[in-house]
N, C-alpha and C positions, 0 to 999 in steps of 0.2 A: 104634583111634581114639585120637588125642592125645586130653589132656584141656587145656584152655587156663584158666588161672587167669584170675580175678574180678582186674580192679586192686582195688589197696586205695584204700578212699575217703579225700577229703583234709578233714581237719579247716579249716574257714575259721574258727570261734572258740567255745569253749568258756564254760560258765558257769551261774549258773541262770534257773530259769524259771518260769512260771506259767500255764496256761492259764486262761481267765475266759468263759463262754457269757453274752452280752448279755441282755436280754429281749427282742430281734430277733432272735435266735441267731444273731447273728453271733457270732465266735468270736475273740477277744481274745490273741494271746501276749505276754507281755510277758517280758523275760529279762534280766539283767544279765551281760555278759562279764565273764572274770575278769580285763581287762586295762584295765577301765573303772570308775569311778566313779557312773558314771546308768545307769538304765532304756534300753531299749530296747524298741518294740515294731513288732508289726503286725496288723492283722486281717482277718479272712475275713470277706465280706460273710454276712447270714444269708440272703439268697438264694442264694448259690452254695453253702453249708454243705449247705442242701436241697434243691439237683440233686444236689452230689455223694453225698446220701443216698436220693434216690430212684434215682439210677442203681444203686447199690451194691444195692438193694432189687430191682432188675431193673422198675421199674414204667416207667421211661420206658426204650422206642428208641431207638436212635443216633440216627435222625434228629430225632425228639423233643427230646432232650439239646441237640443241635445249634441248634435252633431257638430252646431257652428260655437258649442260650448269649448268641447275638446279639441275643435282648432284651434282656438285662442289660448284654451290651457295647454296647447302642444306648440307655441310661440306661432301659427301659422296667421296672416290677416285673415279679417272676414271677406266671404267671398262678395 
C-alpha cells in the first residue's frame, strides 16, 4: 500500500494570543499579528462552548446536537 503524505498546512498569520472565558463562558480569543499594530479578536458564544462540551462528554446524540444547533442558529437560548 502507498502511503500518501498529509499537505503541509498553510500558515495565514502568526502572532500572539490570549484566550479569556466570559462569565457566560463564552470564550474570548484575542491575538495580535506580528505584521500588525492592534488587537484582534473573536468569540465563541457560551452556548455553543457547552454543546461542544456536552457532545465531547457524549451526553447529547447527534440528533440532539443537531437540534440544539438550530436553536441557536434560530437566535433561541439553549435549553
Amino acid at each position: 500500500m502507498t502511503e500518501v503524505a498529509a499537505p503541509t498546512p498553510i500558515v495565514l498569520h502568526q502572532g500572539r494570543y490570549r484566550l479569556y472565558e466570559k462569565t457566560d463562558g463564552t470564550i474570548r480569543i484575542q491575538y495580535r499579528r506580528d505584521d500588525k499594530d492592534t488587537d484582534d479578536f473573536m468569540e465563541i458564544p457560551g452556548a455553543a462552548v457547552a454543546l461542544a462540551k456536552a457532545a465531547s462528554e457524549g451526553t447529547l446524540t447527534p440528533i440532539q446536537m443537531m437540534g440544539e444547533v438550530m436553536k441557536l442558529m434560530n437566535g433561541a437560548p439553549k435549553a
